[in-house]
DRENLUM-278278 format. One record per residue (C-alpha): residue in one letter; x negated, y, z. Coordinates in steps of 0.1 Angstrom, whole numbers, plus 5000, padded with zeros to 4 digits. Example, Ala and Ser with C-alpha at 12.3 -4.5 7.8 and 13.67 -1.06 7.14 Angstrom:
// residues 2
<atom residuo="a" u="4877" v="4955" w="5078"/>
<atom residuo="s" u="4863" v="4989" w="5071"/>
//
This chain:
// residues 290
<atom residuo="x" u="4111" v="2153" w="9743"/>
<atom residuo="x" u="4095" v="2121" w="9736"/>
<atom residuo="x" u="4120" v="2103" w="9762"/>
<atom residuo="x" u="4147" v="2117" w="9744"/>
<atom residuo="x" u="4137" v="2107" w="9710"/>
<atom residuo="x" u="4133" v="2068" w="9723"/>
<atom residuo="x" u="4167" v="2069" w="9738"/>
<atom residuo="x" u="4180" v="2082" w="9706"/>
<atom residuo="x" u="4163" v="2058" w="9681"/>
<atom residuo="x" u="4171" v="2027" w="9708"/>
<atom residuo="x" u="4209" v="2039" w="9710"/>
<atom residuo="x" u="4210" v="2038" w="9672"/>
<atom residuo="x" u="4201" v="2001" w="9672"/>
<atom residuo="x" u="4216" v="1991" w="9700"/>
<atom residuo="x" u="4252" v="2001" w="9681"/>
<atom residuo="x" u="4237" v="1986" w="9648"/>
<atom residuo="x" u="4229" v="1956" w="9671"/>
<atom residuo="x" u="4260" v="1954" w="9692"/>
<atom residuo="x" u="4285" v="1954" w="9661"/>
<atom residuo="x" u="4277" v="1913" w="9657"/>
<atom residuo="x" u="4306" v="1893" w="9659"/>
<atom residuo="x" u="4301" v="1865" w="9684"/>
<atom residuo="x" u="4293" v="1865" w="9720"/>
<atom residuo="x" u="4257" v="1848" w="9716"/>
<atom residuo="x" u="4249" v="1875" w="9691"/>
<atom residuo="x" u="4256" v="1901" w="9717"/>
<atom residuo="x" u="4235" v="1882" w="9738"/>
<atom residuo="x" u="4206" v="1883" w="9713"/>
<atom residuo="x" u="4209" v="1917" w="9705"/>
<atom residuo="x" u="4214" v="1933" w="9737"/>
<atom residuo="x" u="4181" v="1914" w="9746"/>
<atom residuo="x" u="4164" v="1925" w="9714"/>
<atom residuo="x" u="4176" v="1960" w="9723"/>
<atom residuo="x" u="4159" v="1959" w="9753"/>
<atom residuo="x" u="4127" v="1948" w="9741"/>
<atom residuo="x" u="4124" v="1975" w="9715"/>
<atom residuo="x" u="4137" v="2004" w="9743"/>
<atom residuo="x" u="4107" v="1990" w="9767"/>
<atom residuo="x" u="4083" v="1992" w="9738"/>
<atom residuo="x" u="4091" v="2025" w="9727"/>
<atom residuo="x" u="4093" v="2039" w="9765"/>
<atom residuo="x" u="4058" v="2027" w="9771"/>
<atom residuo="x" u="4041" v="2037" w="9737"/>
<atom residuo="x" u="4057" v="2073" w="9750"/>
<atom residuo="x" u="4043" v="2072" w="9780"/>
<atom residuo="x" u="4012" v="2061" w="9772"/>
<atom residuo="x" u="4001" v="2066" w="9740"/>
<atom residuo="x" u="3989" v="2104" w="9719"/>
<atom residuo="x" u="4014" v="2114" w="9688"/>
<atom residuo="x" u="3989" v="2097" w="9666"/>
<atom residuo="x" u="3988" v="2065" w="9685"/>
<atom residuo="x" u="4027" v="2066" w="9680"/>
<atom residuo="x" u="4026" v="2064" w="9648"/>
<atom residuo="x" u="3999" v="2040" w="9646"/>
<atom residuo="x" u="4026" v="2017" w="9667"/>
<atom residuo="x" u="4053" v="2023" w="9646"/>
<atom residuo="x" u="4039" v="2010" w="9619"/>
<atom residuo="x" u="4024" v="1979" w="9635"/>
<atom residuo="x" u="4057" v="1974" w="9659"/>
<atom residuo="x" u="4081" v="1971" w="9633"/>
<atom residuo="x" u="4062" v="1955" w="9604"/>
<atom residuo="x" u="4052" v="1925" w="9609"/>
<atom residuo="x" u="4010" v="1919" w="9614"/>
<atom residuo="x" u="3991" v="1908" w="9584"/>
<atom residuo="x" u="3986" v="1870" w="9584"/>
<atom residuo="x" u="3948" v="1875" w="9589"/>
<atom residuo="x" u="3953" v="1888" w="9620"/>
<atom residuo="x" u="3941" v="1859" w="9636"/>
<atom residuo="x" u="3919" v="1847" w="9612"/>
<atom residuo="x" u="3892" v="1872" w="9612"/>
<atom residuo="x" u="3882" v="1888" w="9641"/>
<atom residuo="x" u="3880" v="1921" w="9620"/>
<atom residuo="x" u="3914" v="1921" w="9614"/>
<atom residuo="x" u="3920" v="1913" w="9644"/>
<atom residuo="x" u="3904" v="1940" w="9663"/>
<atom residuo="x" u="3914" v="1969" w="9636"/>
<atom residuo="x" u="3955" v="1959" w="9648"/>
<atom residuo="x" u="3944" v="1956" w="9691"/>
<atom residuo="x" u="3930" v="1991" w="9681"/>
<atom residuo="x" u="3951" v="2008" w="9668"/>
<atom residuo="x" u="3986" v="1998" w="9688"/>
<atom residuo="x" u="3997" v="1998" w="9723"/>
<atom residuo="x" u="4021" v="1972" w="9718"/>
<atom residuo="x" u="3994" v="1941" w="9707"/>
<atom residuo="x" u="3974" v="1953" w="9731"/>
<atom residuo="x" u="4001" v="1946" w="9757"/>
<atom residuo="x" u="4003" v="1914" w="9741"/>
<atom residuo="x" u="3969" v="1905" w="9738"/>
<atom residuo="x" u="3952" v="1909" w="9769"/>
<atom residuo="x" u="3953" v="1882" w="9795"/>
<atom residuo="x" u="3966" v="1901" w="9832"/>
<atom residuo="x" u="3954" v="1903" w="9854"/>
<atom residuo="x" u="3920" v="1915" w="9833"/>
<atom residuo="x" u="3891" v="1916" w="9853"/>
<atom residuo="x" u="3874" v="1949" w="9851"/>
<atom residuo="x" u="3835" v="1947" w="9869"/>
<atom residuo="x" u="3815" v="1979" w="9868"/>
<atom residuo="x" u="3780" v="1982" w="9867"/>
<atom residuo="x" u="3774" v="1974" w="9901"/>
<atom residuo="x" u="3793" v="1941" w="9897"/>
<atom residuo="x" u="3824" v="1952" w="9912"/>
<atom residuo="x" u="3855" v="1931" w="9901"/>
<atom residuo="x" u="3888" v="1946" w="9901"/>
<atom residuo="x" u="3918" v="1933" w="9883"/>
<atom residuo="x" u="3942" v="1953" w="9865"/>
<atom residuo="x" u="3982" v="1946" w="9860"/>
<atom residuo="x" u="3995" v="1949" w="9829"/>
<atom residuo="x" u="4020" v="1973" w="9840"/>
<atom residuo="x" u="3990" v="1995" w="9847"/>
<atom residuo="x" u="3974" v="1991" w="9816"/>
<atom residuo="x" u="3964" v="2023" w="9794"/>
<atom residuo="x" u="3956" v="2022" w="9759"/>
<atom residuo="x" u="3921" v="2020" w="9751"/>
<atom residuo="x" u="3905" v="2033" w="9717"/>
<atom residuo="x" u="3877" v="2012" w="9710"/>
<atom residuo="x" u="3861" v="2024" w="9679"/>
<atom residuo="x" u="3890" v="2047" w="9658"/>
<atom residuo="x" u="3886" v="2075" w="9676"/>
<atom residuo="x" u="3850" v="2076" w="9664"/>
<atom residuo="x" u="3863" v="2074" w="9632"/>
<atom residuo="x" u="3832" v="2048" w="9624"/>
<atom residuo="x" u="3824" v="2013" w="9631"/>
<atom residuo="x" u="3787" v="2000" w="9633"/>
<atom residuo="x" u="3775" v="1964" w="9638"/>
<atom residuo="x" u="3735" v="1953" w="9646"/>
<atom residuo="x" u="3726" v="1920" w="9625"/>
<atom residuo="x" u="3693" v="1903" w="9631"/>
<atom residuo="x" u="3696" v="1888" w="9592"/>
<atom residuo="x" u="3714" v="1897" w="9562"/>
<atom residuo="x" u="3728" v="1858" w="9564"/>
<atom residuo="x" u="3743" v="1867" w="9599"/>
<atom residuo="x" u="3764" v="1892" w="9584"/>
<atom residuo="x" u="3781" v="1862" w="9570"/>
<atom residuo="x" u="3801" v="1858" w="9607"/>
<atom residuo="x" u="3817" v="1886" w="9601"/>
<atom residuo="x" u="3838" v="1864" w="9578"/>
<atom residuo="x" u="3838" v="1836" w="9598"/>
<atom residuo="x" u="3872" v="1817" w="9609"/>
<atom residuo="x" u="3858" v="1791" w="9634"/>
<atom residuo="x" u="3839" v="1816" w="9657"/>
<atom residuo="x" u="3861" v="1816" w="9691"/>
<atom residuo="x" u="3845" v="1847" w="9712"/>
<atom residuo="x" u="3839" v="1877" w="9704"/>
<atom residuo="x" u="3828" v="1911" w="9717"/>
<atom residuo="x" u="3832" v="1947" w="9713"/>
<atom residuo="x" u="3808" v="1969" w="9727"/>
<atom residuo="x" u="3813" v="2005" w="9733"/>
<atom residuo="x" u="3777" v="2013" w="9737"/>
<atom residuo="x" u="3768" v="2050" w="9759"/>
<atom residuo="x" u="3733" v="2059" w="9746"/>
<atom residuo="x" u="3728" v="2089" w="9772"/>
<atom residuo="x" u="3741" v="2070" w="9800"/>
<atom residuo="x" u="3724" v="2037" w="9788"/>
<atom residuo="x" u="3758" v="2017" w="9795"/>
<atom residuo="x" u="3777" v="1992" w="9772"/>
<atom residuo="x" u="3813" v="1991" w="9782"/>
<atom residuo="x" u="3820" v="1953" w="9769"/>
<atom residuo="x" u="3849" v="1939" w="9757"/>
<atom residuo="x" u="3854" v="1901" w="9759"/>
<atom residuo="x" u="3880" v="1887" w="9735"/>
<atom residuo="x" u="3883" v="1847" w="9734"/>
<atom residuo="x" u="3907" v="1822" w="9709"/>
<atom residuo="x" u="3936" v="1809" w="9729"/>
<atom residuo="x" u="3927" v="1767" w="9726"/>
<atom residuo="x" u="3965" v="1766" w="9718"/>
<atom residuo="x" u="3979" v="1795" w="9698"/>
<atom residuo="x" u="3946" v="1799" w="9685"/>
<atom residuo="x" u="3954" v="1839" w="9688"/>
<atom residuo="x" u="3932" v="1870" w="9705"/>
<atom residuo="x" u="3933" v="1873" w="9737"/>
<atom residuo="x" u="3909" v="1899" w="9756"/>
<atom residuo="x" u="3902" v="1884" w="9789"/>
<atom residuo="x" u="3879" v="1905" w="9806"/>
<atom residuo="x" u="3858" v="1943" w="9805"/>
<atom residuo="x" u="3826" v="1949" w="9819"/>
<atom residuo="x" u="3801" v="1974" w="9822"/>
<atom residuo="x" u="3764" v="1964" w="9812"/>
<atom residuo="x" u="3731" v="1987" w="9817"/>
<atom residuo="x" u="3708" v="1989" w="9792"/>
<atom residuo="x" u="3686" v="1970" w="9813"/>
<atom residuo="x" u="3702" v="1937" w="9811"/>
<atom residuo="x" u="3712" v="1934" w="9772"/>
<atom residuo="x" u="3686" v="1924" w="9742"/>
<atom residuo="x" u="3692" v="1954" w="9726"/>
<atom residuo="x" u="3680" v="1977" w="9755"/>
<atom residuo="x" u="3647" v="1987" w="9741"/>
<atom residuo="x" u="3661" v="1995" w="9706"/>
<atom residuo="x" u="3689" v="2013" w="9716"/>
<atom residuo="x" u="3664" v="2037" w="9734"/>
<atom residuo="x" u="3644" v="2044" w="9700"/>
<atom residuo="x" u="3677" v="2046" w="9683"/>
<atom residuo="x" u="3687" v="2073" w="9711"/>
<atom residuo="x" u="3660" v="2094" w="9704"/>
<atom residuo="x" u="3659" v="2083" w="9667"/>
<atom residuo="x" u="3693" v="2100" w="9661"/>
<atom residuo="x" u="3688" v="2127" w="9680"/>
<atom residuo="x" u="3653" v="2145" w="9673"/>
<atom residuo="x" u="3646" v="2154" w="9640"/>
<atom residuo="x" u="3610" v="2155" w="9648"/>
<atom residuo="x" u="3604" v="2118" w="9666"/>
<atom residuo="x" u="3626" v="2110" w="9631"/>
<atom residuo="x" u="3600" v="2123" w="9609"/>
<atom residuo="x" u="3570" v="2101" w="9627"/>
<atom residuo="x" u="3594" v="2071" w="9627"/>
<atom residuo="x" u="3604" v="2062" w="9593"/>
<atom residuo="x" u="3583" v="2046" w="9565"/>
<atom residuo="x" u="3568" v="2066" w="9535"/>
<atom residuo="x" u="3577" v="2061" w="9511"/>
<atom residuo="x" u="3613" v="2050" w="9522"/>
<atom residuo="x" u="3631" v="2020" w="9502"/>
<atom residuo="x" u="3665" v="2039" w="9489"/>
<atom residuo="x" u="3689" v="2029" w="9471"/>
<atom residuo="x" u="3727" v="2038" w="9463"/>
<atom residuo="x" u="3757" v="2038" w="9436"/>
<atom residuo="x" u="3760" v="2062" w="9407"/>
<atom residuo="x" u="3796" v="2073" w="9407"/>
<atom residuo="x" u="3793" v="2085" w="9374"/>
<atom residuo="x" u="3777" v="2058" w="9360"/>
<atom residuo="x" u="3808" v="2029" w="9373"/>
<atom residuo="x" u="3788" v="2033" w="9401"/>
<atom residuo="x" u="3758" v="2011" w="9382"/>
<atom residuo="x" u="3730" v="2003" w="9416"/>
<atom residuo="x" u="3701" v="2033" w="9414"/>
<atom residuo="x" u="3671" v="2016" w="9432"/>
<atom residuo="x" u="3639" v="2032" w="9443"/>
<atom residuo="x" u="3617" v="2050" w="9466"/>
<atom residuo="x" u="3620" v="2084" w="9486"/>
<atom residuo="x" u="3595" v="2102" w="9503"/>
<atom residuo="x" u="3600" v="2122" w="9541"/>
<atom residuo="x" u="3608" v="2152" w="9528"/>
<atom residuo="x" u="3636" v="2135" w="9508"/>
<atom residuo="x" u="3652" v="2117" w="9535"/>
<atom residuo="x" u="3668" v="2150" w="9550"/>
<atom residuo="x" u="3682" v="2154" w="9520"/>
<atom residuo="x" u="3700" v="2121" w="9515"/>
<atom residuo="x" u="3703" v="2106" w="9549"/>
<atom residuo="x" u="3738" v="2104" w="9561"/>
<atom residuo="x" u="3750" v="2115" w="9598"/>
<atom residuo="x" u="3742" v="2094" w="9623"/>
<atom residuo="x" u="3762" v="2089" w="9654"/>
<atom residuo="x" u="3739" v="2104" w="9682"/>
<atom residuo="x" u="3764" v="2094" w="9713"/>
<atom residuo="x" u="3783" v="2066" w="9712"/>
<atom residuo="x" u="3778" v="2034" w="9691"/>
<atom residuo="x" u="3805" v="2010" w="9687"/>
<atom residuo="x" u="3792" v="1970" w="9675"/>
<atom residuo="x" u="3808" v="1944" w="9671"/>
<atom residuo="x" u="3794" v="1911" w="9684"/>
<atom residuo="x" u="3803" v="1878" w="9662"/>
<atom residuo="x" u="3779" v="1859" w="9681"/>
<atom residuo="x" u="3750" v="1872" w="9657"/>
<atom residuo="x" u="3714" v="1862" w="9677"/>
<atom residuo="x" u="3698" v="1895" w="9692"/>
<atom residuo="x" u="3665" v="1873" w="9710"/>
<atom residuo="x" u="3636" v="1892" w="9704"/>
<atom residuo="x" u="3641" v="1912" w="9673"/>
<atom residuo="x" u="3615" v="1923" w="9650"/>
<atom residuo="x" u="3639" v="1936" w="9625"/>
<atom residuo="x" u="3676" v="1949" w="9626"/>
<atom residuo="x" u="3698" v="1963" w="9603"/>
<atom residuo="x" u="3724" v="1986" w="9617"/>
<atom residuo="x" u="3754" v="1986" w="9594"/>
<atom residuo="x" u="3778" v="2018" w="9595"/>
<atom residuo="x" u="3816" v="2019" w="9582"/>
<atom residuo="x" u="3838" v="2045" w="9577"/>
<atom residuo="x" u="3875" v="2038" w="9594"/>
<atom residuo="x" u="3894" v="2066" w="9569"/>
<atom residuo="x" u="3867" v="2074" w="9543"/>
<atom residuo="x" u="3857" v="2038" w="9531"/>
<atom residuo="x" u="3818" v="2053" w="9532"/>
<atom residuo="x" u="3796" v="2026" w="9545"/>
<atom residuo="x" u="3754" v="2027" w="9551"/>
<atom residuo="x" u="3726" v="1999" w="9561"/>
<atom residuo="x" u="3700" v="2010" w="9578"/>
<atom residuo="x" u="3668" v="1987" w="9582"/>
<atom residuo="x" u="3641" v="1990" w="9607"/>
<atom residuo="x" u="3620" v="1968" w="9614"/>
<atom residuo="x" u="3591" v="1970" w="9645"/>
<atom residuo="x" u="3555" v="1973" w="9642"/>
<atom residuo="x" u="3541" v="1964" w="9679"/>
<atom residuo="x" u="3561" v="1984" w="9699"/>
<atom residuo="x" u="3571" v="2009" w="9676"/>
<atom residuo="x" u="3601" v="2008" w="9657"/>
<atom residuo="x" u="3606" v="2023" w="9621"/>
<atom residuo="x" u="3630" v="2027" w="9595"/>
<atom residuo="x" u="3621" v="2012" w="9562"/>
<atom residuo="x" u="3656" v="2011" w="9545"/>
<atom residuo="x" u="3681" v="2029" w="9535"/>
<atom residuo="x" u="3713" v="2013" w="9517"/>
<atom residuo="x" u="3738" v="2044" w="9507"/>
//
């Protein structure tokens, strides 16, 4: 059904496209024609009815100037549309799996991979508040996304690099990291069982808790203060308990004492900032921003 659909939209312009006058400008459009048929073909073979649309949408209208400016931006379009990632990606990727196994991929054999809008979230770790400032940053030139596995204890990374000469994305390689070998290891553990068991929660978060949130009735004036444990279940938002999806500007992760893991909503513009900070060994949350 999908097939048939593409071969009805690219026979519509094709005629639209063939009725130019001059030879050259059959040329052109019979080339153009074929561009937009192979797009469509593949984004129907390899994309879900959402991811369609998603395409649509990016395919046809052209990407936001900023695209290439902010990383952000950037990574929101890759995620979202088959097409840019097509584009974007530098074949043959390397792909090494956790035991360091390198295996290249084709584009041709490229399938579309949801990084973080699936989740429906996005959540970056900051050492400092005055790293957050990267994330607005137009001179950083790497970049990662890291699709993080909290029961399996694996990051599936994503390496995206500036082109010296277009200065575009380009992702040039995927690899597979164990908890083991990353600075954020030991706090992803806690954060595992954190999430996850109400109990270990309850012995893990400062008391009283610093809180603090907008008042939607009041033109969402700042409300500032203190909760106690009891309190916390009440306000605390969900936290993802399976997979984490960060973004990595190039913020410093050596030997952190404190971290503040900031959470986004994709579709529902909700966004939280949690602080904890570690005592020892032990890490606890201290913070709360709503």
């Amino acid at each position: 059904m999908k097939l048939k659909i593409v071969a009805t939209i690219v026979g519509f312009i094709g005629c639209m496209l063939l009725g130019a006058c001059w030879q050259k400008q059959h040329e052109e459009a019979a080339e153009i024609a074929e561009e937009i048929a192979d797009s469509l073909i593949m984004d129907s073979i390899y994309a879900e009815a959402d991811t369609l649309l998603l395409d649509k949408e990016t395919a046809i209208t052209p990407l936001p100037a900023s695209v290439d400016e902010f990383f952000g931006d950037f990574i929101f379009n890759f995620d979202q549309s088959n097409r840019l990632q097509r584009n974007r990606i530098r074949f043959p990727l390397p792909i090494i799996d956790i035991d360091g196994n390198k295996r290249l991929v084709e584009k041709r054999d490229w399938k579309h991979h949801y990084m973080f809008l699936q989740q429906d979230f996005c959540t970056v770790f900051w050492k400092s508040r005055q790293d957050m400032n990267l994330a607005q940053d137009t001179l950083i030139s790497e970049a990662q996304v890291e699709q993080i596995y909290l029961h399996s204890r694996q990051i599936n990374s994503f390496f995206f690099q500036r082109d010296s000469n277009t200065r575009q994305w380009m992702m040039i390689e995927e690899k597979i990291i164990p908890f083991e070998e990353t600075e954020l290891g030991p706090f992803l553990d806690f954060y595992r069982q954190f999430a996850s068991d109400s109990v270990f929660q309850r012995h893990h978060i400062a008391n009283p808790l610093s809180f603090s949130t907008v008042d939607e009735e009041n033109e969402f004036a700042l409300i500032e203060g203190n909760i106690n444990k009891e309190q916390w279940f009440e306000f605390k938002p969900d936290m993802p308990k399976d997979i984490l999806v960060n973004i990595h500007y190039g913020q410093d992760y050596h030997h952190p004492h404190r971290l503040f893991l900031q959470m986004r909503g994709i579709n529902n513009g909700l966004q939280s900032l949690f602080t904890f900070k570690r005592h020892g060994e032990q890490w606890r949350l201290t913070a709360l921003e709503n």
